[in-house]
Gaussian input, Z-matrix of N, CA and C with variables (Angstrom, degrees):
# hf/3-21g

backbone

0 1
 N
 C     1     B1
 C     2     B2     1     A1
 N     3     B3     2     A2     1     D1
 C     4     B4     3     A3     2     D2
 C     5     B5     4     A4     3     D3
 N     6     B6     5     A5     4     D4
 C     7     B7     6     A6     5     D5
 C     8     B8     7     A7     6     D6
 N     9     B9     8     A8     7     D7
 C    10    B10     9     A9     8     D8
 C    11    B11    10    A10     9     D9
 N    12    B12    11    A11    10    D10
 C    13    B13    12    A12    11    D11
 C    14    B14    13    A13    12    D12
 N    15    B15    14    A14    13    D13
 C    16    B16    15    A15    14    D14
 C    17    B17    16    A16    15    D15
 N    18    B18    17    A17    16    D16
 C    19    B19    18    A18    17    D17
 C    20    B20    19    A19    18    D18
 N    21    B21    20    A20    19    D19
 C    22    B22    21    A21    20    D20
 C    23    B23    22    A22    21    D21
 N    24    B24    23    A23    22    D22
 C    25    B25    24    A24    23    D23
 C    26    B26    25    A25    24    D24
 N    27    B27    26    A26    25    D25
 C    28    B28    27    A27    26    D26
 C    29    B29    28    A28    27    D27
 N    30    B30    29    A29    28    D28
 C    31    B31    30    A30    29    D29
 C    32    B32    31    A31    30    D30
 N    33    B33    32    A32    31    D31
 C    34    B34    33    A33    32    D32
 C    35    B35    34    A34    33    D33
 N    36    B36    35    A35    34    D34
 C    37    B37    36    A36    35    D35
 C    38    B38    37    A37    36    D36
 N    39    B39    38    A38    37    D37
 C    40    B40    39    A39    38    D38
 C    41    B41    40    A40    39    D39
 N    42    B42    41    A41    40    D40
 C    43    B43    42    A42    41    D41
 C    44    B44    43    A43    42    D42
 N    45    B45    44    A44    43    D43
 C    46    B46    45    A45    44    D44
 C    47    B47    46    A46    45    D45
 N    48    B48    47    A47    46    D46
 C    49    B49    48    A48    47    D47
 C    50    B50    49    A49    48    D48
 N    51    B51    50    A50    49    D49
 C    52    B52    51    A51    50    D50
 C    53    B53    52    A52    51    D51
 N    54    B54    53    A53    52    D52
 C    55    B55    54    A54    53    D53
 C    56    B56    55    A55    54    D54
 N    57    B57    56    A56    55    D55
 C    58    B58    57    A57    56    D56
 C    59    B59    58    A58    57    D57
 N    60    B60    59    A59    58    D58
 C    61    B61    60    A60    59    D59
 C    62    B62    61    A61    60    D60
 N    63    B63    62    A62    61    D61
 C    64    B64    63    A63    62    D62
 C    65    B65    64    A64    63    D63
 N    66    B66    65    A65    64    D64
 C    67    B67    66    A66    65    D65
 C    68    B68    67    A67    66    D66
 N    69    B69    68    A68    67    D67
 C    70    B70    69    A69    68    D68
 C    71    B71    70    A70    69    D69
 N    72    B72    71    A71    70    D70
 C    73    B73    72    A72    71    D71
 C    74    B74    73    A73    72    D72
 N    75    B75    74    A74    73    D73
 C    76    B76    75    A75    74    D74
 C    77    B77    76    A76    75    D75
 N    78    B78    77    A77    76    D76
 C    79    B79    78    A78    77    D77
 C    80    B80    79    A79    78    D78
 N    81    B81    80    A80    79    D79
 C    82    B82    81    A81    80    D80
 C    83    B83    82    A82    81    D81
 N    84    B84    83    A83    82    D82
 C    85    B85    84    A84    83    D83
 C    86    B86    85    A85    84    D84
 N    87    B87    86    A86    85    D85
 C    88    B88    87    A87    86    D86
 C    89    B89    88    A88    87    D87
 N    90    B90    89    A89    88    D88
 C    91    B91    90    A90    89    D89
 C    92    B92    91    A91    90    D90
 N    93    B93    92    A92    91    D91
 C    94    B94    93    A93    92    D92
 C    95    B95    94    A94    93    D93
 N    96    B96    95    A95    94    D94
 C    97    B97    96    A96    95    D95
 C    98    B98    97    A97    96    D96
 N    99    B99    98    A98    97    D97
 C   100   B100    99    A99    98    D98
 C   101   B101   100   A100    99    D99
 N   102   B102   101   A101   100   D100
 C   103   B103   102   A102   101   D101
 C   104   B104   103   A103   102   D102
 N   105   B105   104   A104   103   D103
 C   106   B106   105   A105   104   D104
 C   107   B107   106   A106   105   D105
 N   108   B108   107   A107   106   D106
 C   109   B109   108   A108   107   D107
 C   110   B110   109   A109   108   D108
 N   111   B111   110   A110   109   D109
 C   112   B112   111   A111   110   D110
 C   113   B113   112   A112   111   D111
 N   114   B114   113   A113   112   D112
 C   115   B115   114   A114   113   D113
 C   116   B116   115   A115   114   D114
 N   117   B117   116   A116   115   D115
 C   118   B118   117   A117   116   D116
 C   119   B119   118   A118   117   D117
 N   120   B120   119   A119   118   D118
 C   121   B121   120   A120   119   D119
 C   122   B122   121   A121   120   D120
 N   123   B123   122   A122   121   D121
 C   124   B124   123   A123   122   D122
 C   125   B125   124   A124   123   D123
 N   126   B126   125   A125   124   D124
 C   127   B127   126   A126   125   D125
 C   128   B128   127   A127   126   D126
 N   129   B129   128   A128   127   D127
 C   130   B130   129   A129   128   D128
 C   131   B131   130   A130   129   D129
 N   132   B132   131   A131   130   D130
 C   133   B133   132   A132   131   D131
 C   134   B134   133   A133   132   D132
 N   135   B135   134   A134   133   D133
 C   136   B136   135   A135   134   D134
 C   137   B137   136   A136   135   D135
 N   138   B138   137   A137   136   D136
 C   139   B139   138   A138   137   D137
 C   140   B140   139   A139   138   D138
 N   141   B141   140   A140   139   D139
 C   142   B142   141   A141   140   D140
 C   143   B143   142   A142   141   D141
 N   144   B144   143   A143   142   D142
 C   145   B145   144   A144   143   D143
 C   146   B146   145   A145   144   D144
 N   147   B147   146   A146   145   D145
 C   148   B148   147   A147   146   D146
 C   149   B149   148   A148   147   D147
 N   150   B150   149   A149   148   D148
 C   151   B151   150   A150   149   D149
 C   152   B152   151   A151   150   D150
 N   153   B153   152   A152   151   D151
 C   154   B154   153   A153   152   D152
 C   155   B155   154   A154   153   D153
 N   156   B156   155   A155   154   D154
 C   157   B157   156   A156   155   D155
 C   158   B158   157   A157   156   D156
 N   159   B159   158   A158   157   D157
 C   160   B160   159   A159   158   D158
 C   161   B161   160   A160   159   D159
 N   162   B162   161   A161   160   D160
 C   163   B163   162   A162   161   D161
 C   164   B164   163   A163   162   D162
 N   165   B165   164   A164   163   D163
 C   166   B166   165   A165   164   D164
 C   167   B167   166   A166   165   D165
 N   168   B168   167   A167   166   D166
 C   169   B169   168   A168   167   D167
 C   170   B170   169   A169   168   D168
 N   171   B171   170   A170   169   D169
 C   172   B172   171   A171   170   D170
 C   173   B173   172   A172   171   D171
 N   174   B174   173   A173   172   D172
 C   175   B175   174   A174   173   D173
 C   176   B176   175   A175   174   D174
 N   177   B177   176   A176   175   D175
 C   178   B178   177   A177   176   D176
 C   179   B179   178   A178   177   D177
 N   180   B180   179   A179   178   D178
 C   181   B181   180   A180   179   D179
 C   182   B182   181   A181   180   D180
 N   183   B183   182   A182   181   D181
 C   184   B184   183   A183   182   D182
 C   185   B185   184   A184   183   D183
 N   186   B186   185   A185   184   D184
 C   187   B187   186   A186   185   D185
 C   188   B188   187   A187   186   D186
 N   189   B189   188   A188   187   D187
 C   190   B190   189   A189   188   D188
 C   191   B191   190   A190   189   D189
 N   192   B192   191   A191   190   D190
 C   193   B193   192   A192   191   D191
 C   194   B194   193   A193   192   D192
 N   195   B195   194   A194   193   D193
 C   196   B196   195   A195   194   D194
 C   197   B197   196   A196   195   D195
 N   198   B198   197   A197   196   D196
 C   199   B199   198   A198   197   D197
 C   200   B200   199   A199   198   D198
 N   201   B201   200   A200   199   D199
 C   202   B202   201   A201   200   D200
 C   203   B203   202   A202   201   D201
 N   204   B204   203   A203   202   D202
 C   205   B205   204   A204   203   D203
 C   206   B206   205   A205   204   D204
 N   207   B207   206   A206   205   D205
 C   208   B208   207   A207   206   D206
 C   209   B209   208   A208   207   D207
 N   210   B210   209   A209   208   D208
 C   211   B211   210   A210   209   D209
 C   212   B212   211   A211   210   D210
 N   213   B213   212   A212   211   D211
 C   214   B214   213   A213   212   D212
 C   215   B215   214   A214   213   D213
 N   216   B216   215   A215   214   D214
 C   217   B217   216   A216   215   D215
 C   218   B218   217   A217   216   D216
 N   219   B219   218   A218   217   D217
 C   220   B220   219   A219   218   D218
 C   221   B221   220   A220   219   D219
 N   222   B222   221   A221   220   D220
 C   223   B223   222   A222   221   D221
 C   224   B224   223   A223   222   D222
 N   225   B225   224   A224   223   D223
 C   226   B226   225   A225   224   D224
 C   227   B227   226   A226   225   D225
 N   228   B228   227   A227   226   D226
 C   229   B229   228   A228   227   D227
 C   230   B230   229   A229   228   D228
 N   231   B231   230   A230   229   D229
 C   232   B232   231   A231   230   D230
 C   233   B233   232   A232   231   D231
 N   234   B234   233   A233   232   D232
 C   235   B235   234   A234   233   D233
 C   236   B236   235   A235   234   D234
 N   237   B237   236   A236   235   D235
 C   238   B238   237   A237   236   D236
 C   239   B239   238   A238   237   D237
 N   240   B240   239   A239   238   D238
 C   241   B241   240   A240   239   D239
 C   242   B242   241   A241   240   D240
 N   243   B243   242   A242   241   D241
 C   244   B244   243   A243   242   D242
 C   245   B245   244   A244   243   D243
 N   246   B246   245   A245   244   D244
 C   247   B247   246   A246   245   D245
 C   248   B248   247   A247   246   D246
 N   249   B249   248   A248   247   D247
 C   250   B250   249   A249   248   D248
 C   251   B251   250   A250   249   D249
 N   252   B252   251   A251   250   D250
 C   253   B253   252   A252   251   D251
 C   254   B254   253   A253   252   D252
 N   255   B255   254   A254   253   D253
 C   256   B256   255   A255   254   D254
 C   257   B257   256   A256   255   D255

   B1=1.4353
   B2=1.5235
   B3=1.5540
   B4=1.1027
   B5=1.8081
   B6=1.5762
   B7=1.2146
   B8=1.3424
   B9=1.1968
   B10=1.4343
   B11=1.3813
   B12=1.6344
   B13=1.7458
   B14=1.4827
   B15=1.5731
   B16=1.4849
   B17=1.3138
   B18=1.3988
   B19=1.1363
   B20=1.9082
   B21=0.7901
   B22=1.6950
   B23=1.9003
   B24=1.2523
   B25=1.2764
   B26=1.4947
   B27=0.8220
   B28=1.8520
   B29=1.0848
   B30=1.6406
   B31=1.6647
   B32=1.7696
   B33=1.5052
   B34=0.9092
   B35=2.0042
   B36=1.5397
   B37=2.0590
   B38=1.3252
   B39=1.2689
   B40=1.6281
   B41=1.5531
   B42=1.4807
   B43=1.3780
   B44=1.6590
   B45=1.2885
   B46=1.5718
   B47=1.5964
   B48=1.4281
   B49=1.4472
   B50=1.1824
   B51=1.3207
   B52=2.0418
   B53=1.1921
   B54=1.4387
   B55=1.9006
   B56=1.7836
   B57=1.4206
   B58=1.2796
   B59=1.2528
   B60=1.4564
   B61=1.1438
   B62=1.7211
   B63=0.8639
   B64=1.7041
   B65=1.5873
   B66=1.5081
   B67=1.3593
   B68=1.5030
   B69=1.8523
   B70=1.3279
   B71=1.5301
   B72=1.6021
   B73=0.8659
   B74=1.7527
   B75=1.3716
   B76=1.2509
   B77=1.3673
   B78=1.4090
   B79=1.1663
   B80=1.6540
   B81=0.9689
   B82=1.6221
   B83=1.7141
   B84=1.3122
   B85=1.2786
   B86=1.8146
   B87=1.4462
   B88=1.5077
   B89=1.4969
   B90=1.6051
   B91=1.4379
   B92=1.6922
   B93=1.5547
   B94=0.8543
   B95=1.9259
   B96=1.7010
   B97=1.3674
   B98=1.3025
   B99=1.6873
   B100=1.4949
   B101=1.5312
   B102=1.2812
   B103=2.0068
   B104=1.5279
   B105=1.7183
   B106=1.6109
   B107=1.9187
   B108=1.5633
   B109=1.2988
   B110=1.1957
   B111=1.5080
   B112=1.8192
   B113=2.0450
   B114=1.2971
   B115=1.2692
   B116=1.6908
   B117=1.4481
   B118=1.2590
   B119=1.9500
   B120=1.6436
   B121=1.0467
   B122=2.1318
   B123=1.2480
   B124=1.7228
   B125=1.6599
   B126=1.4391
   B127=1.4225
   B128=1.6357
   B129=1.0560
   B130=1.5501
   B131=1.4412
   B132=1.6019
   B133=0.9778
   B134=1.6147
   B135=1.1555
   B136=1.3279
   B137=1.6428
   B138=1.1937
   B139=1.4984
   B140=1.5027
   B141=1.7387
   B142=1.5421
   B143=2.0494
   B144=1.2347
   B145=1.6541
   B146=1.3313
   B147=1.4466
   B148=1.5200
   B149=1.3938
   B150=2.0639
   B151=1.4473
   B152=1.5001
   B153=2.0163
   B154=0.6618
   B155=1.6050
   B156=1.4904
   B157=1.0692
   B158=1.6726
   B159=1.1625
   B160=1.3808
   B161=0.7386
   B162=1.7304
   B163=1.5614
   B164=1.3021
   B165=1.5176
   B166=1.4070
   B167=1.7985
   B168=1.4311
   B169=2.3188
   B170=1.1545
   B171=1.4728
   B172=1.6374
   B173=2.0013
   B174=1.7185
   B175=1.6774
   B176=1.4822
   B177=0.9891
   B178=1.7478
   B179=1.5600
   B180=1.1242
   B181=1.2873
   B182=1.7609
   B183=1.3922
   B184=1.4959
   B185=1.2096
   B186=1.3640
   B187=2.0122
   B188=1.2109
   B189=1.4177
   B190=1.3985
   B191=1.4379
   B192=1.3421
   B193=1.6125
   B194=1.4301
   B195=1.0965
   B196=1.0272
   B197=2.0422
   B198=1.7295
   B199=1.4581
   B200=1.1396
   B201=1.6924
   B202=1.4410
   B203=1.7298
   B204=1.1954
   B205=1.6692
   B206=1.4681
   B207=1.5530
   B208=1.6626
   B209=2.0209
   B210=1.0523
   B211=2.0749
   B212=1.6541
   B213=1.3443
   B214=0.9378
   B215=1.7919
   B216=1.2377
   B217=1.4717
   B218=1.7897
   B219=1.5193
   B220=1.4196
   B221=1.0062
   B222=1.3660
   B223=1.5808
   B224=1.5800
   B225=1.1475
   B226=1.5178
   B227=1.4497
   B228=2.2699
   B229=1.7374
   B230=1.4488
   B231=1.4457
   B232=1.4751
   B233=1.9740
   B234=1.1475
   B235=1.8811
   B236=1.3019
   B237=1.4780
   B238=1.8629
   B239=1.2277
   B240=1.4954
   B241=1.0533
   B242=1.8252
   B243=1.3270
   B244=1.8896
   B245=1.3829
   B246=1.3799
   B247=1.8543
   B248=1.6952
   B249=0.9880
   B250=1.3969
   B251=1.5496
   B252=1.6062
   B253=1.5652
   B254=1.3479
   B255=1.9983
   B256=1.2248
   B257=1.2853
   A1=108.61
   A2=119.35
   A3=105.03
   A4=97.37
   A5=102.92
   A6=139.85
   A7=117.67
   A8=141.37
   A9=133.63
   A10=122.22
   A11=123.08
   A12=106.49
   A13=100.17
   A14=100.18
   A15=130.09
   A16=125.22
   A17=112.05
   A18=118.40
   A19=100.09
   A20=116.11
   A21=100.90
   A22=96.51
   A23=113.48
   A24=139.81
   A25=117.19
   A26=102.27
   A27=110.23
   A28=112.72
   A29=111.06
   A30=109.74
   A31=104.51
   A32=115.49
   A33=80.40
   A34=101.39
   A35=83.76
   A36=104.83
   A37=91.67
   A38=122.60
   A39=140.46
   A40=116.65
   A41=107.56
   A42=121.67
   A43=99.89
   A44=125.37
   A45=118.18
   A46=117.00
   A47=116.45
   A48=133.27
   A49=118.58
   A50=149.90
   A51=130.06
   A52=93.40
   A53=87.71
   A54=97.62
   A55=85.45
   A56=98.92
   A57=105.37
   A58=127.91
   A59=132.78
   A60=131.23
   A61=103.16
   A62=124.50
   A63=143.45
   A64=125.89
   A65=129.97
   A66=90.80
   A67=92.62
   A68=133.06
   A69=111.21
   A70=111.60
   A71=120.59
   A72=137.73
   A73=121.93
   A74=89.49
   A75=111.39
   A76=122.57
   A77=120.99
   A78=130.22
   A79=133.21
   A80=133.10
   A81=105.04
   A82=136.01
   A83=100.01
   A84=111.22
   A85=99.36
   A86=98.00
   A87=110.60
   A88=122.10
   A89=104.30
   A90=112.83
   A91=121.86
   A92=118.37
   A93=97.30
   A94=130.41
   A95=128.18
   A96=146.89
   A97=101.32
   A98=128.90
   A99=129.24
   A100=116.87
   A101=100.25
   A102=109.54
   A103=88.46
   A104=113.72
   A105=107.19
   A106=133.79
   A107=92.73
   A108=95.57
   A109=125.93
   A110=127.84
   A111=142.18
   A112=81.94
   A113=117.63
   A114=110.70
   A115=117.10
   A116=106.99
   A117=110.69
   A118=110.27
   A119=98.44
   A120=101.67
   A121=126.33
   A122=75.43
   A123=88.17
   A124=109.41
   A125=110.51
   A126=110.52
   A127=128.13
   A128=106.61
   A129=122.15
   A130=126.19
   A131=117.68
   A132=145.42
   A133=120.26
   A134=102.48
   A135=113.63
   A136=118.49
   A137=144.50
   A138=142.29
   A139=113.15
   A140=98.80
   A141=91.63
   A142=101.80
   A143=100.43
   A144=112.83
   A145=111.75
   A146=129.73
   A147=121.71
   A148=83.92
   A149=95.29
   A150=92.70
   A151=78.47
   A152=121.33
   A153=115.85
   A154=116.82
   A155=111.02
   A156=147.46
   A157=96.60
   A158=113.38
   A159=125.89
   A160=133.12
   A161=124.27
   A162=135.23
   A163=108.44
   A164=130.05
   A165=118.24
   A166=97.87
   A167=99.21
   A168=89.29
   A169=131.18
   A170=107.77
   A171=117.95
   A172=101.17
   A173=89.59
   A174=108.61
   A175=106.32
   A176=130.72
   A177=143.15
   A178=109.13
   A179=125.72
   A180=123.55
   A181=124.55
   A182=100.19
   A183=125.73
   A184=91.38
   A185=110.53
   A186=127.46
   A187=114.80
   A188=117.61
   A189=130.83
   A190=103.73
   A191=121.97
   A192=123.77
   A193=125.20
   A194=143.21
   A195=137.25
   A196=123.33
   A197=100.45
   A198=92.14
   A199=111.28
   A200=152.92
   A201=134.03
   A202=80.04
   A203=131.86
   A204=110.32
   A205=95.38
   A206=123.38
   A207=114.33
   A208=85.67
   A209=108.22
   A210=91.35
   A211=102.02
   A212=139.10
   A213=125.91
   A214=106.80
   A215=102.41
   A216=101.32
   A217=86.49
   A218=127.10
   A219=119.05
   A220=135.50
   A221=123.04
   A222=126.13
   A223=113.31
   A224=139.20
   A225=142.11
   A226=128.58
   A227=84.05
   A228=98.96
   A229=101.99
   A230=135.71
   A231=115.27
   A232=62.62
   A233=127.21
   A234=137.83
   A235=100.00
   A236=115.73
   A237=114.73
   A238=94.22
   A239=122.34
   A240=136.13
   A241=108.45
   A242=107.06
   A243=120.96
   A244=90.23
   A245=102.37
   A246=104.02
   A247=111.79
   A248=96.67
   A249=102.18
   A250=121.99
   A251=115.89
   A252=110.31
   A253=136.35
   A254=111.61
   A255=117.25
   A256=111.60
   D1=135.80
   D2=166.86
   D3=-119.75
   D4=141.40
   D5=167.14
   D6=-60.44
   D7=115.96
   D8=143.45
   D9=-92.19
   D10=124.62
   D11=162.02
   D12=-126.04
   D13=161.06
   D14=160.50
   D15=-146.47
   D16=150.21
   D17=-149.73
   D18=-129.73
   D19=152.45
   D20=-165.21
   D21=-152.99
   D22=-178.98
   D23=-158.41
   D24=-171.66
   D25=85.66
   D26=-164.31
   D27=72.80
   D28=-119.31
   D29=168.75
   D30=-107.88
   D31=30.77
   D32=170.65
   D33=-137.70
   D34=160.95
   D35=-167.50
   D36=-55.43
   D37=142.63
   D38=157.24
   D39=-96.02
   D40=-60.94
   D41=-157.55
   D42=-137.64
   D43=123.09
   D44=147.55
   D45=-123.11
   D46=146.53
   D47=-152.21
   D48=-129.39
   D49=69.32
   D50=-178.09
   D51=-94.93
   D52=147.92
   D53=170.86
   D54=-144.29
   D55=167.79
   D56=168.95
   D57=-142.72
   D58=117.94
   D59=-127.80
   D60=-133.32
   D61=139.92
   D62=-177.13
   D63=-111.70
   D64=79.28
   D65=176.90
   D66=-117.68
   D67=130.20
   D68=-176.29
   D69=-100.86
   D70=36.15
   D71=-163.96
   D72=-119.79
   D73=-9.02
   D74=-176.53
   D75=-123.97
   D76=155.90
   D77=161.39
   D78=-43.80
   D79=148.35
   D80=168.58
   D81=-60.78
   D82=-18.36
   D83=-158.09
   D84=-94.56
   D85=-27.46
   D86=165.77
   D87=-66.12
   D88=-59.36
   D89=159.81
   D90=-44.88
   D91=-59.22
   D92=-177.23
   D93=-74.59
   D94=-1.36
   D95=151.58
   D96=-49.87
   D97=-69.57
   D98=165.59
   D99=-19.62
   D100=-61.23
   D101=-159.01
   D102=-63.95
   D103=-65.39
   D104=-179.51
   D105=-25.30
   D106=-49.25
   D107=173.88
   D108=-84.75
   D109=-5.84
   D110=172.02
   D111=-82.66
   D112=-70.92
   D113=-176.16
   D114=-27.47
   D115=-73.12
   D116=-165.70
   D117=-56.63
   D118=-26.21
   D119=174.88
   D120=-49.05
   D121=-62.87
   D122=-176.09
   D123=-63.77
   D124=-34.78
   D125=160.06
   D126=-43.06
   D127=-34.27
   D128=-148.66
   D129=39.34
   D130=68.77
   D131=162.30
   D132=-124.87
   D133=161.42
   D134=-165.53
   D135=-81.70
   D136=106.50
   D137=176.19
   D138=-36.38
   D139=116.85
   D140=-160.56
   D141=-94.65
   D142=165.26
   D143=170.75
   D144=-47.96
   D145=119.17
   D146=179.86
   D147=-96.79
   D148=149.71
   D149=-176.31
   D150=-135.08
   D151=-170.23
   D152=-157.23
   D153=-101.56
   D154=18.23
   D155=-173.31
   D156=-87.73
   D157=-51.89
   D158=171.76
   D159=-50.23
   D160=-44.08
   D161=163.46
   D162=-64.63
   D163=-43.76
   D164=-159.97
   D165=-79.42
   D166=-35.05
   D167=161.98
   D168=-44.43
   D169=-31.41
   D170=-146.45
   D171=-98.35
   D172=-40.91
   D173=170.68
   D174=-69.90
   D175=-32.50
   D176=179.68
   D177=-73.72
   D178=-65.96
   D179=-161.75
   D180=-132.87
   D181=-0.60
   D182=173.15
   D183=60.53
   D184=74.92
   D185=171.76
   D186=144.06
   D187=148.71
   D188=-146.75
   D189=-154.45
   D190=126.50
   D191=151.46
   D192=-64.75
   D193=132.80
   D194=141.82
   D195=-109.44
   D196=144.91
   D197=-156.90
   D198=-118.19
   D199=175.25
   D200=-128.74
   D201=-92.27
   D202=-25.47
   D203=-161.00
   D204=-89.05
   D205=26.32
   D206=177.93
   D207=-101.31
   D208=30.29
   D209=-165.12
   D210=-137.02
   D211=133.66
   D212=-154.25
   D213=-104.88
   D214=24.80
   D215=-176.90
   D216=-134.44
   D217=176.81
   D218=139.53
   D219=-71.35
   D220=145.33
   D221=-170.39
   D222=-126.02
   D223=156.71
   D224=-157.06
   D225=-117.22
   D226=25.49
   D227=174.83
   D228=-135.19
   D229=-132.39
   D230=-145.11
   D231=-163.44
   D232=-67.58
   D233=-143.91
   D234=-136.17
   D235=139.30
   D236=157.92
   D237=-135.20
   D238=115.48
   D239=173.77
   D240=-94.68
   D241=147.60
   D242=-176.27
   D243=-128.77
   D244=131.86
   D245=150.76
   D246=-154.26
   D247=131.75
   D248=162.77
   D249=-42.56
   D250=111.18
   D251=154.48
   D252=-83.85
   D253=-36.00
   D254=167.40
   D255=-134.20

């Protein structure tokens, strides 16, 4: 799977990130929790709260926003969007 994130501040881009991640050992839903936290990792941002708003994005359009009140600390963007490229 490869991962896309961005991270934004109004309308405008801060940070963009792909990584691409492998586990053939896992489920998707496992794999894709894994990639999130290697993602957020290399970002240096914080792993945000998946809510259930999130799944029906992610099942819908293969990508999801998440927004600074999904994070339990403050964060120094506005949106971190994930989507699947491959």
């Amino acid at each position: 799977m490869v991962l896309e994130g961005r991270t934004t501040k109004g309308n405008r881009l801060l940070k963009i990130k792909e990584i691409k991640y492998e586990n053939p050992e896992a489920g998707f839903s496992q794999e894709l929790s894994e990639a999130i936290v290697i993602l957020c990792r290399e970002m240096d941002i914080p792993v945000p709260m998946w809510m259930k708003k999130n799944t029906h994005e992610f099942a819908a359009f293969h990508q999801t926003i998440f927004f600074d009140t999904q994070y339990p600390e403050k964060v120094r963007f506005d949106s971190f969007q994930i989507k699947i490229i491959r």
